[in-house]
ZADO-1210 file (C-alpha; in nm, 4 decimals, padded with zeros to 6 digits):
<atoms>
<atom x="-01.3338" y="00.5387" z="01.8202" code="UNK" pos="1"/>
<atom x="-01.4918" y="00.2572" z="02.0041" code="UNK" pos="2"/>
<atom x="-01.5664" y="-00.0133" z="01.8482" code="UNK" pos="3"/>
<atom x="-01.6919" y="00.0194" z="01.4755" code="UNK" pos="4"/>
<atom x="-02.0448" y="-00.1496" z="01.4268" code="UNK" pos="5"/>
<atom x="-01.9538" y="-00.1669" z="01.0623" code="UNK" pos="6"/>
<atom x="-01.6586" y="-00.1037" z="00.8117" code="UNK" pos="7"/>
<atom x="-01.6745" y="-00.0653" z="00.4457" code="UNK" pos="8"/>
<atom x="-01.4152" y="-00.2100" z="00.2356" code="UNK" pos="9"/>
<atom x="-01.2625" y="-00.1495" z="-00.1103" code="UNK" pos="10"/>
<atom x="-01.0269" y="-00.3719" z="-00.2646" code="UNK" pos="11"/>
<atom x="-01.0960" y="-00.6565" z="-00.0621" code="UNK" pos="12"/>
<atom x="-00.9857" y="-00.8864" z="-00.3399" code="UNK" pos="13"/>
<atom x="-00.6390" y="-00.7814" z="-00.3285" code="UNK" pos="14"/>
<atom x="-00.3229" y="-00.8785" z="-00.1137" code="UNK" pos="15"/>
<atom x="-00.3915" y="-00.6164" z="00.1453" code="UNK" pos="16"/>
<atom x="-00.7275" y="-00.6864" z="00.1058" code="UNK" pos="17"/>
<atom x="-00.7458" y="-01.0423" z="00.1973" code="UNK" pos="18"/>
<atom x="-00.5179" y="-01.0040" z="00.5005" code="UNK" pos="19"/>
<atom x="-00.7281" y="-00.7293" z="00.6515" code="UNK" pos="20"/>
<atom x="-01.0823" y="-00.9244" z="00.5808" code="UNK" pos="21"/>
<atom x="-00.9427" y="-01.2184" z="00.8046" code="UNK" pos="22"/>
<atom x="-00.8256" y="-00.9753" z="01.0430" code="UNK" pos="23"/>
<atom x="-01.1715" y="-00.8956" z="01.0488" code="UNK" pos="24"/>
<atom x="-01.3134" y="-01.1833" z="01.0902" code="UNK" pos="25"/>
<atom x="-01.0962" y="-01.2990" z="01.3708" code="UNK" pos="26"/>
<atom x="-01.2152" y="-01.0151" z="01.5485" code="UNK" pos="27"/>
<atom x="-01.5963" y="-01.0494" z="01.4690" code="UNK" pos="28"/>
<atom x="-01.5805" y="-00.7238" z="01.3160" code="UNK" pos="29"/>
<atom x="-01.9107" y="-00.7046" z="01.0531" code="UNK" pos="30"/>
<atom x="-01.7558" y="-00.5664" z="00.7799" code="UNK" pos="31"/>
<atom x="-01.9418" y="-00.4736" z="00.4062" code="UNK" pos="32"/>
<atom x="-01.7095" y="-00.5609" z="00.0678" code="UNK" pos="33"/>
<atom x="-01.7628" y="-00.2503" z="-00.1717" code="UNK" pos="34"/>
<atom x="-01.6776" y="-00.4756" z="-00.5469" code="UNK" pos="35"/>
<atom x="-01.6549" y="-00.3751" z="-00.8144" code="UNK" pos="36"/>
<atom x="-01.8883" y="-00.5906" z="-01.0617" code="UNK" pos="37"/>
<atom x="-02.2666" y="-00.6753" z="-01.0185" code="UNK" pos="38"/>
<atom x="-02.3871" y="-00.8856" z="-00.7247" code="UNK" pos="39"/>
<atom x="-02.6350" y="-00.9840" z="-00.5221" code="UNK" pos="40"/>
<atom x="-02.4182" y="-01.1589" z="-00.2177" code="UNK" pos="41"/>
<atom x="-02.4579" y="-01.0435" z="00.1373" code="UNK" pos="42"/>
<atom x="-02.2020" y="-00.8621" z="00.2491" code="UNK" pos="43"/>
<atom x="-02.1566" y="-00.6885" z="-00.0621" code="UNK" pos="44"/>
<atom x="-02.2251" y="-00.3861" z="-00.2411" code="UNK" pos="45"/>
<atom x="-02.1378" y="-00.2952" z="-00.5823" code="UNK" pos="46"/>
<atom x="-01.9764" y="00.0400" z="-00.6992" code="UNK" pos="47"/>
<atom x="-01.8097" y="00.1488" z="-01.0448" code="UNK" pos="48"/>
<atom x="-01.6517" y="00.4982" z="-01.0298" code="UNK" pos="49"/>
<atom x="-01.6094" y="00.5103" z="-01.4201" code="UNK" pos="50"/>
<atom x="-01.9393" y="00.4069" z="-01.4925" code="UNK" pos="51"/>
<atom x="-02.0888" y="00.6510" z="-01.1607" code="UNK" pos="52"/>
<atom x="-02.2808" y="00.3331" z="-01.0177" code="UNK" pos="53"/>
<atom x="-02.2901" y="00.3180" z="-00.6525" code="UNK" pos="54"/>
<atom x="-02.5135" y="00.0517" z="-00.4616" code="UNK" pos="55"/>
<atom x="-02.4371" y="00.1701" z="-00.1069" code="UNK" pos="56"/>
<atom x="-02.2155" y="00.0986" z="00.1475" code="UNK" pos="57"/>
<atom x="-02.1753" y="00.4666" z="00.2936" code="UNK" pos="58"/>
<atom x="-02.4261" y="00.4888" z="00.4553" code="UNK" pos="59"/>
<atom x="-02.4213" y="00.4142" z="00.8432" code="UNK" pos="60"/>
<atom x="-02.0875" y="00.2395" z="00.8400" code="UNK" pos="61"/>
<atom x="-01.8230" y="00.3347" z="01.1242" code="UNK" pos="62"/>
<atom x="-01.4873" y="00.3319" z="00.8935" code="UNK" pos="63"/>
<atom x="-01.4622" y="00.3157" z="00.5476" code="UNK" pos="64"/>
<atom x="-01.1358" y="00.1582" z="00.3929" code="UNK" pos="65"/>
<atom x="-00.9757" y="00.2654" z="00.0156" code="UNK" pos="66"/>
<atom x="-00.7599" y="-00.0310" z="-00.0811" code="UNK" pos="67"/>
<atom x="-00.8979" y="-00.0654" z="-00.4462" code="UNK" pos="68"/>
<atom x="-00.6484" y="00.0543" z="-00.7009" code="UNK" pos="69"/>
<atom x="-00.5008" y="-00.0884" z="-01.0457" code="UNK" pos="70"/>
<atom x="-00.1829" y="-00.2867" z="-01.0364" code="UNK" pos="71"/>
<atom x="00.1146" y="-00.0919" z="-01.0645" code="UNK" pos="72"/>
<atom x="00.2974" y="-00.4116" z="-01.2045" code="UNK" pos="73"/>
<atom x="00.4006" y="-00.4438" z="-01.6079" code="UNK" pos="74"/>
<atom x="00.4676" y="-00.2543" z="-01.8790" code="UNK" pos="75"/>
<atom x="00.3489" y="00.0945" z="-01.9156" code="UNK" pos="76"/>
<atom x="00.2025" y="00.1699" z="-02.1787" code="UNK" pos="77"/>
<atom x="-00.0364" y="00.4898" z="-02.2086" code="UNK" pos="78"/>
<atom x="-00.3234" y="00.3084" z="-02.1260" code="UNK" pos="79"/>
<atom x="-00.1703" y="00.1202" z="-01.8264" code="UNK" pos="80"/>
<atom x="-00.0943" y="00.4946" z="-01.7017" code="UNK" pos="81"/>
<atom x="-00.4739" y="00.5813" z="-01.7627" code="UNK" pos="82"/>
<atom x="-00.5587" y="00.2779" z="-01.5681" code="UNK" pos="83"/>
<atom x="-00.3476" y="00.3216" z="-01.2867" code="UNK" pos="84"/>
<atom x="-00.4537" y="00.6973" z="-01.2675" code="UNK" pos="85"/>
<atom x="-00.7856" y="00.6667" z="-01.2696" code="UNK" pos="86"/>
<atom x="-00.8067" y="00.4026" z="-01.0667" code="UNK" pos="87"/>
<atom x="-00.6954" y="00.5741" z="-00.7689" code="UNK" pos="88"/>
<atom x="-00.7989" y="00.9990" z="-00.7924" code="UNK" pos="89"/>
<atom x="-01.0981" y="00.9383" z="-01.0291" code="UNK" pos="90"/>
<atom x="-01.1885" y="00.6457" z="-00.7960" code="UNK" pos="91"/>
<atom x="-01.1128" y="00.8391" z="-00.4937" code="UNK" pos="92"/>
<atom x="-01.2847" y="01.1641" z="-00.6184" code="UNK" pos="93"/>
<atom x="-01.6292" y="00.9295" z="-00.6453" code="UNK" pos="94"/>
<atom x="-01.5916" y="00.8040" z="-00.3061" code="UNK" pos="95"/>
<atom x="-01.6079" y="01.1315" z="-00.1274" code="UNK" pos="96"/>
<atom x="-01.8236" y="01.2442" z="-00.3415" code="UNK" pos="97"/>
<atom x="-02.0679" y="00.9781" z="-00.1859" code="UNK" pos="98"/>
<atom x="-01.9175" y="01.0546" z="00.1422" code="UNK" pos="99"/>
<atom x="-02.0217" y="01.4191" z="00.1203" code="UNK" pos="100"/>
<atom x="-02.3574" y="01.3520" z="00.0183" code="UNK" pos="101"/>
<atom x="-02.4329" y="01.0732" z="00.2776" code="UNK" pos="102"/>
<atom x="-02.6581" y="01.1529" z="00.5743" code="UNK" pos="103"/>
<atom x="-02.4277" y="00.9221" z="00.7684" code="UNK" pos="104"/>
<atom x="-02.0617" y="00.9203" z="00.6412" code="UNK" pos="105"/>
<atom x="-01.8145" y="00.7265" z="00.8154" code="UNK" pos="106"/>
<atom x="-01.6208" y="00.8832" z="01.1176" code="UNK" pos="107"/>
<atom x="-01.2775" y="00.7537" z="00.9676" code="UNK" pos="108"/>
<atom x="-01.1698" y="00.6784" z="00.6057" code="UNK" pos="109"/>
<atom x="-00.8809" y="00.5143" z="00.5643" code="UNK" pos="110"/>
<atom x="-00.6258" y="00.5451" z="00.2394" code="UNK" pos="111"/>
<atom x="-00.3711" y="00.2931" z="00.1129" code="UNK" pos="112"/>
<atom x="-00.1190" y="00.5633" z="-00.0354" code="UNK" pos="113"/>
<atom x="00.2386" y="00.4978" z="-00.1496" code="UNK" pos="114"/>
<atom x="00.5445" y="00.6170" z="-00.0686" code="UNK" pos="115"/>
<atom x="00.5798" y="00.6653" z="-00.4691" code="UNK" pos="116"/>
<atom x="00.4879" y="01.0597" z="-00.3610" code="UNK" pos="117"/>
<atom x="00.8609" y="01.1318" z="-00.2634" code="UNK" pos="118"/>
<atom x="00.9599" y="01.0582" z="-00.6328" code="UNK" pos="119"/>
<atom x="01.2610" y="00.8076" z="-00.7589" code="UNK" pos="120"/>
<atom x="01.5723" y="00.8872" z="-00.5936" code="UNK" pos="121"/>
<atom x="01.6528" y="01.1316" z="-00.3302" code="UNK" pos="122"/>
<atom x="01.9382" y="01.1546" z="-00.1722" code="UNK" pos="123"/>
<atom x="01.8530" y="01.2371" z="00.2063" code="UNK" pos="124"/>
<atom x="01.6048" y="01.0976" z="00.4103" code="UNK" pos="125"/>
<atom x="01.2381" y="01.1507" z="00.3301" code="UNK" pos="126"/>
<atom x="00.9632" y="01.2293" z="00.6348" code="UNK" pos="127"/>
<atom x="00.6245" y="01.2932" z="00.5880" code="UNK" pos="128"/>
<atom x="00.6891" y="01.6194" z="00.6004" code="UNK" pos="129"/>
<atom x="00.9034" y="01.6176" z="00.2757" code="UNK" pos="130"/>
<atom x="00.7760" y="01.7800" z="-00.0253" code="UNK" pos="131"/>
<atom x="00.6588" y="01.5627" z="-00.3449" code="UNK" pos="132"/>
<atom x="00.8592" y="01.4259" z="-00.6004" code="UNK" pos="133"/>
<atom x="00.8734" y="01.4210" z="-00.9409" code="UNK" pos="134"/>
<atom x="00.7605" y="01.1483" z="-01.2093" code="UNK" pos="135"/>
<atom x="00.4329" y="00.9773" z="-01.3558" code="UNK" pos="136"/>
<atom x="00.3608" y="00.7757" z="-00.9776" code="UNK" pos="137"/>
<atom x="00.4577" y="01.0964" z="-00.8300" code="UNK" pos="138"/>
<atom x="00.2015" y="01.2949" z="-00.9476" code="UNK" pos="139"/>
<atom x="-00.0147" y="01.0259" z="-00.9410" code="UNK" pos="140"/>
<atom x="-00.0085" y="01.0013" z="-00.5261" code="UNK" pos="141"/>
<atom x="-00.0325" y="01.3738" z="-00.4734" code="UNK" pos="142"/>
<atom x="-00.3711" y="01.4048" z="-00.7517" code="UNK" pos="143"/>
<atom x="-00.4594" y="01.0694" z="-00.5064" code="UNK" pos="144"/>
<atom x="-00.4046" y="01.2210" z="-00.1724" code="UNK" pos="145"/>
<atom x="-00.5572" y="01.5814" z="-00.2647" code="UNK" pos="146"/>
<atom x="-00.8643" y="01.4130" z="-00.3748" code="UNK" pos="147"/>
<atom x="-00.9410" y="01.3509" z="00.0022" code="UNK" pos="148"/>
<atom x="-00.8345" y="01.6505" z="00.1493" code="UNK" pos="149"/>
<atom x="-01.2139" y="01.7980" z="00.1365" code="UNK" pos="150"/>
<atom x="-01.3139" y="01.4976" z="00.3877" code="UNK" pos="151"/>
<atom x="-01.0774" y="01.6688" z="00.6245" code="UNK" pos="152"/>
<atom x="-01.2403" y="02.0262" z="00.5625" code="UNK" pos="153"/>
<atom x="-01.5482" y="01.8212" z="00.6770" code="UNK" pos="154"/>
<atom x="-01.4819" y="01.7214" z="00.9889" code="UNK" pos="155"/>
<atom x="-01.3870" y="01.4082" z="00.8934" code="UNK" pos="156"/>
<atom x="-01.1015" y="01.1650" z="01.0046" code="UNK" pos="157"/>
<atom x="-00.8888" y="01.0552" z="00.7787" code="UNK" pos="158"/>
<atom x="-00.5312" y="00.8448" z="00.7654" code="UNK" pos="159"/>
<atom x="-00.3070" y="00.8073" z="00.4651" code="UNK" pos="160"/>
<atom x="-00.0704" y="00.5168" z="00.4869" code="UNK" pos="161"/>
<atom x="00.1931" y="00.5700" z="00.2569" code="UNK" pos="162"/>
<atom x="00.2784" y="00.2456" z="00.1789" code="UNK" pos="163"/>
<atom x="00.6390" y="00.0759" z="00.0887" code="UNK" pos="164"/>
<atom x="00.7269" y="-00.2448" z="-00.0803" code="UNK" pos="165"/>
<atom x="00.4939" y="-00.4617" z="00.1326" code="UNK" pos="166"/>
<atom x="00.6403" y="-00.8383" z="00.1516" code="UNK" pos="167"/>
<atom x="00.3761" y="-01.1419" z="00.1801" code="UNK" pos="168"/>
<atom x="00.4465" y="-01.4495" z="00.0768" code="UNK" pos="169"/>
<atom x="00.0717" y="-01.4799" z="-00.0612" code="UNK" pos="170"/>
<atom x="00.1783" y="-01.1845" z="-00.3112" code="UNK" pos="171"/>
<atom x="00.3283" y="-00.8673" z="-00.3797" code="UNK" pos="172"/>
<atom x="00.7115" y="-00.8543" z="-00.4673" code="UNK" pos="173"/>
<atom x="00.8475" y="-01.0830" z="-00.2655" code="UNK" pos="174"/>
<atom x="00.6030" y="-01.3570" z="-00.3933" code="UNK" pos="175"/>
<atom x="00.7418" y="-01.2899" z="-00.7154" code="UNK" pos="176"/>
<atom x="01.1162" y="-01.3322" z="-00.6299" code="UNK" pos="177"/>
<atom x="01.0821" y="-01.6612" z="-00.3833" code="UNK" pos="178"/>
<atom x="01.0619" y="-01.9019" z="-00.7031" code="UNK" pos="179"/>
<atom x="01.4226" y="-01.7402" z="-00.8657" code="UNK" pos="180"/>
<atom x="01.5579" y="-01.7485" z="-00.4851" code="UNK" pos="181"/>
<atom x="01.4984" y="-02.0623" z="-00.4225" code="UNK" pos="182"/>
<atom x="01.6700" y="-02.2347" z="-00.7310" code="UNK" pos="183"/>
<atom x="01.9825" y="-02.0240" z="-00.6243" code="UNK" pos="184"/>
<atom x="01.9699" y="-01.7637" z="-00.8984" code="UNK" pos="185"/>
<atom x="01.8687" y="-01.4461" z="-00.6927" code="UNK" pos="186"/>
<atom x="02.0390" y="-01.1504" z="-00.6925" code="UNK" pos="187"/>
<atom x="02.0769" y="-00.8028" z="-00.6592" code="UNK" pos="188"/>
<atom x="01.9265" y="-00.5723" z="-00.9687" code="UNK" pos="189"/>
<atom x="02.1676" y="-00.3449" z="-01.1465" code="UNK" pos="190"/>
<atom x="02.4508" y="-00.2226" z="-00.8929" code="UNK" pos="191"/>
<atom x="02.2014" y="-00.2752" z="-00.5666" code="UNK" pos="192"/>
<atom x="02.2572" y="00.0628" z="-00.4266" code="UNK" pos="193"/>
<atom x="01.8899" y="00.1723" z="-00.4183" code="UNK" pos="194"/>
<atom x="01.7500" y="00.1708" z="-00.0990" code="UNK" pos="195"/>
<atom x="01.4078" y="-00.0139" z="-00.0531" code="UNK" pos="196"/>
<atom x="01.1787" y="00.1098" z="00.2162" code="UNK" pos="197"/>
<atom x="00.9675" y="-00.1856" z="00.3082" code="UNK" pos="198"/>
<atom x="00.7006" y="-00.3155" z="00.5630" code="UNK" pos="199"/>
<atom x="00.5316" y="-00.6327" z="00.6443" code="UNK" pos="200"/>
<atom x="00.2002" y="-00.7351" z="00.5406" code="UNK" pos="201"/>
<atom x="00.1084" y="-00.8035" z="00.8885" code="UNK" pos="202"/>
<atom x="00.2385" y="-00.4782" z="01.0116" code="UNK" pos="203"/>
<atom x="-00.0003" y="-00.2807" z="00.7203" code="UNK" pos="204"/>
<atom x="-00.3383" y="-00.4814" z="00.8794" code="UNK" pos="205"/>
<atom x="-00.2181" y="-00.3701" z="01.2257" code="UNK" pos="206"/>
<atom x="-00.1878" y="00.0103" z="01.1258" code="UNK" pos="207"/>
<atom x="-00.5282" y="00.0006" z="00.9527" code="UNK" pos="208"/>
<atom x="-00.6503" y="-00.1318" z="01.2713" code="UNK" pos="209"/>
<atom x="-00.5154" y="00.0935" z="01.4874" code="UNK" pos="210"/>
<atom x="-00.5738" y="00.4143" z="01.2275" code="UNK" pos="211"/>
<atom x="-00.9528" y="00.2903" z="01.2779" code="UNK" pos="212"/>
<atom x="-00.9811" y="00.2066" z="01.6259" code="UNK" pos="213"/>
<atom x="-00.7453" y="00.4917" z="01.7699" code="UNK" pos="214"/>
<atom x="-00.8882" y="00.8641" z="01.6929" code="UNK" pos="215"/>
<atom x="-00.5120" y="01.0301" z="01.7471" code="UNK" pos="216"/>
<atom x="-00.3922" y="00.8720" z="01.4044" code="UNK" pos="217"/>
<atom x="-00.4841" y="01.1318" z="01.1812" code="UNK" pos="218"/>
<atom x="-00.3077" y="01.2372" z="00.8206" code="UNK" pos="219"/>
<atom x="-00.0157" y="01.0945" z="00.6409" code="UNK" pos="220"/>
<atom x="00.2196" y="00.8089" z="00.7696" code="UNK" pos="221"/>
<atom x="00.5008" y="00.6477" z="00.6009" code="UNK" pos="222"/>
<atom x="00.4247" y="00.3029" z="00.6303" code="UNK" pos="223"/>
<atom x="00.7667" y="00.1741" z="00.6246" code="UNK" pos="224"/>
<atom x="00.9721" y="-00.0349" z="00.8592" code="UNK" pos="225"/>
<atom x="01.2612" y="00.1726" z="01.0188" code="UNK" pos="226"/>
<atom x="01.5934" y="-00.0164" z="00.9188" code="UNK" pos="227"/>
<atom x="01.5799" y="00.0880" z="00.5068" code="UNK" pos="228"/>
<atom x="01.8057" y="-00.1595" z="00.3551" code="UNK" pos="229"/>
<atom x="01.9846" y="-00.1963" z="-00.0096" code="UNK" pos="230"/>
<atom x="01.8529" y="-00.3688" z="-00.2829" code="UNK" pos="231"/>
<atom x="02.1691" y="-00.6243" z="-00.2219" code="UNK" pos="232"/>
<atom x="02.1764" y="-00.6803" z="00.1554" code="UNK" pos="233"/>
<atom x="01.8008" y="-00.7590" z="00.0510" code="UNK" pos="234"/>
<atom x="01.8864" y="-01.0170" z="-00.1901" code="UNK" pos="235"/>
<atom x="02.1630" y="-01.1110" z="00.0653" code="UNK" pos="236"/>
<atom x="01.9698" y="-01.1856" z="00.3523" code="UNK" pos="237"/>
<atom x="01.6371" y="-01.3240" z="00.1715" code="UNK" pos="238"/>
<atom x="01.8961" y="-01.5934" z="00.0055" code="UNK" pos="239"/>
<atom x="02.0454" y="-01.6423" z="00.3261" code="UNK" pos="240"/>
<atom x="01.6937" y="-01.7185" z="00.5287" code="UNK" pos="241"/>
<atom x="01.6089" y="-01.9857" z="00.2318" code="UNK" pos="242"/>
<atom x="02.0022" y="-02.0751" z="00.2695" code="UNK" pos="243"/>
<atom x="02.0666" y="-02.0760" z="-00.0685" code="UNK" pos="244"/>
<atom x="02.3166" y="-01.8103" z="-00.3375" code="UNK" pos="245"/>
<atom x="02.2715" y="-01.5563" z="-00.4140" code="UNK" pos="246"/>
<atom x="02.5226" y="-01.4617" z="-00.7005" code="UNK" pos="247"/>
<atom x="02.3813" y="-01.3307" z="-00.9964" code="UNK" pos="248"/>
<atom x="02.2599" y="-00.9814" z="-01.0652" code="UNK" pos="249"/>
<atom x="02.0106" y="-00.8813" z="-01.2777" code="UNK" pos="250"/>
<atom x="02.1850" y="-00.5776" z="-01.5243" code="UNK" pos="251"/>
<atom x="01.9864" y="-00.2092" z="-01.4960" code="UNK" pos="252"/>
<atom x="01.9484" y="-00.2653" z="-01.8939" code="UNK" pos="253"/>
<atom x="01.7466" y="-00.5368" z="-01.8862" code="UNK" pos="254"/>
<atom x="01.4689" y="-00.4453" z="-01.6175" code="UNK" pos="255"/>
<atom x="01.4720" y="-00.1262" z="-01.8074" code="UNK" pos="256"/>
<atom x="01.4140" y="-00.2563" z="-02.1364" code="UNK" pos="257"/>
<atom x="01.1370" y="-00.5014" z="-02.0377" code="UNK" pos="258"/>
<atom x="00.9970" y="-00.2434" z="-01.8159" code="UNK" pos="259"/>
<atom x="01.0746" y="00.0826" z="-01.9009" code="UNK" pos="260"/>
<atom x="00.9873" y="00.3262" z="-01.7187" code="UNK" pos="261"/>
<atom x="00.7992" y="00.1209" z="-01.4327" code="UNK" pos="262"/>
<atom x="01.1172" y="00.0112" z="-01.3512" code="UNK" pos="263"/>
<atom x="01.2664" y="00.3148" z="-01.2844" code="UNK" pos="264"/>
<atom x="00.9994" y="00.4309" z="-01.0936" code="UNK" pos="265"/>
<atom x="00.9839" y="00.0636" z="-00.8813" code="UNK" pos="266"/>
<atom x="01.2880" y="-00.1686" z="-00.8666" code="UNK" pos="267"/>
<atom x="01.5406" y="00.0843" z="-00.9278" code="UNK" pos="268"/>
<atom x="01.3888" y="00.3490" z="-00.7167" code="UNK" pos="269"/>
<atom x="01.6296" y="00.5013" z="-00.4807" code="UNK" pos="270"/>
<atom x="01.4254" y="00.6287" z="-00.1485" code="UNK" pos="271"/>
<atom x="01.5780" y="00.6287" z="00.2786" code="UNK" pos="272"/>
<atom x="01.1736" y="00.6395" z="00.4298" code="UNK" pos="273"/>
<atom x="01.1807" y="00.7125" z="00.7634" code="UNK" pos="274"/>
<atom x="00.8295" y="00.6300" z="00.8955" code="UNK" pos="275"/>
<atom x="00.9019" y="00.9456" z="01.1517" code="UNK" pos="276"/>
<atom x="00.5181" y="00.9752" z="01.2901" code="UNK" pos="277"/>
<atom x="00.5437" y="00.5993" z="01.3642" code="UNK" pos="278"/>
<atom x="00.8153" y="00.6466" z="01.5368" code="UNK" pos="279"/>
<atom x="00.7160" y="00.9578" z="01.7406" code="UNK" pos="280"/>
<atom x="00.3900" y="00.7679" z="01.8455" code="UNK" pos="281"/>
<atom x="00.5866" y="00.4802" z="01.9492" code="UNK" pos="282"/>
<atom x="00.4058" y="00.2374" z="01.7195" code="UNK" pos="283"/>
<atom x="00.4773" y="-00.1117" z="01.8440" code="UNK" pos="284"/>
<atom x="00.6495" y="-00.3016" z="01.4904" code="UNK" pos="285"/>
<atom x="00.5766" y="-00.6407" z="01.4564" code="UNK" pos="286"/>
<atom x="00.8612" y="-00.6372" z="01.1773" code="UNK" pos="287"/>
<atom x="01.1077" y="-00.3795" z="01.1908" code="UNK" pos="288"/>
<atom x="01.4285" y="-00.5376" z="01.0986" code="UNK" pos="289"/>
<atom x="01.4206" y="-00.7606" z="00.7609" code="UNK" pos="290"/>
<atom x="01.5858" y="-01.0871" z="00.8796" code="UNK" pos="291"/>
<atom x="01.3355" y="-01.1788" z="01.1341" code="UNK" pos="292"/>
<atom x="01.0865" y="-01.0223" z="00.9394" code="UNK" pos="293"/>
<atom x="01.1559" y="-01.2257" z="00.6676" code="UNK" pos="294"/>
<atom x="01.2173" y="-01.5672" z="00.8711" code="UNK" pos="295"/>
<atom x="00.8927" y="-01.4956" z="01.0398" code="UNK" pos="296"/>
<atom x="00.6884" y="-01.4350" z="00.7186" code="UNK" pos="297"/>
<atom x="00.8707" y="-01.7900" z="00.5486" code="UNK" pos="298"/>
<atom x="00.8216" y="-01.9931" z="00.8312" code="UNK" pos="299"/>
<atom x="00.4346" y="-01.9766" z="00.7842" code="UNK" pos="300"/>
</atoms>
């Protein structure tokens, strides 16, 4: 695509959000905010999917991007589920509904998806050609990603970055762990066997770029760095960048009594993500081994 005249945004509020507005604005890229209570701001439109209000924002824009989604963080309780459900496939399921019914619908739409579709634990390596997995976040990202399938029936370009842990310092899970880290009592959680599949913040804004600006990304990606590392060598080498111990663990019990099942299906998760498309396509990685990606993103 050349250059986009103007891109719609959802969940501009949030961590990926934020990143990818400045991005923006760097670039002079005009770009509309798609929120999701009442306003009258330039710039922005509003939209609520469970209340079917939609203000705009559609309409003649370029590129549409589908970051809005409730926090998978916390306890789970039923309605937590409900939230974080609905939030992304009802959510979704309005969007291209206005999509469909525009006279002008974006050329692109871009998804923030989750690598939470391969399930908990598998043993091999997961592609993007690997079936689903099982479990509540599971079905969850395949309801999510189906709901957008029709766009594609349509003619219509779309990318699904399945995202994995992304680290920020501004937010996300590594936000949460530099406090514990830096007093010296990190560690690894439960045995630290389970493999996290991670990415950089920075490298996420670069692929939404490029999914926008380059018409030969089309369909899923994992959105994953390509060295996969243990939860320990991660709580090894983050203590070693802020050169401090890292000696304590954090037993299985506890995260899954305070958490329950969001643990299991988060921190103790067990998935190898190759991001295999990425790789085919040659995508340049601004990040894609932990230690520098980690000195880089705490030397800012």
């Amino acid at each position: 695509m050349s250059d986009p005249k103007l891109i719609a945004i959802t969940g501009a509020s949030g961590l990926i959000g934020k990143a990818l507005t400045k991005k923006f604005r760097s670039e002079k890229q005009t770009f509309l905010k798609l929120v999701r209570h009442p306003t009258s701001k330039e710039g922005e439109r509003f939209w609520n999917y469970s209340e079917k209000v939609f203000d705009g924002g559609v309409d003649d824009c370029d590129a549409l991007v589908h970051l809005a989604g409730e926090t998978v963080d916390g306890h789970w309780s039923s309605f937590k589920k409900r939230l974080i459900y609905e939030s992304r496939v009802q959510s979704t399921k309005f969007l291209v509904e206005k999509i469909l019914s525009s006279p002008s619908p974006p050329k692109v739409v871009v998804f923030a998806s989750a690598i939470g579709f391969y399930g908990q634990k598998r043993a091999d390596w997961v592609t993007e050609e690997s079936p689903p997995g099982s479990g509540f976040l599971a079905d969850v990202v395949e309801d999510w990603e189906q709901a957008s399938e029709i766009l594609e029936e349509q003619g219509i370009r779309v990318v699904r970055l399945r995202l994995g842990v992304v680290l920020a310092k501004e937010g996300g899970a590594l936000h949460k762990m530099l406090p514990v880290f830096r007093f010296g009592l990190g560690g690894a959680i439960g045995n630290g066997e389970q493999r996290m599949s991670w990415i950089t913040l920075s490298d996420v804004v670069h692929m939404i770029w490029q999914s926008i600006h380059s018409d030969s990304w089309q369909g899923n990606y994992n959105a994953v760095a390509p060295e996969v590392v243990s939860n320990l060598k991660f709580s090894r080498i983050l203590a070693k960048v802020l050169k401090r111990p890292a000696i304590l663990k954090v037993p299985k019990f506890m995260m899954e009594t305070v958490y329950g099942e969001m643990a299991d299906s988060t921190v103790l998760s067990d998935l190898a993500v190759q991001p295999k498309r990425l790789m085919e396509m040659n995508y340049p990685f601004k990040h894609p081994e932990l230690q520098p990606a980690l000195e880089a993103i705490l030397s800012k």
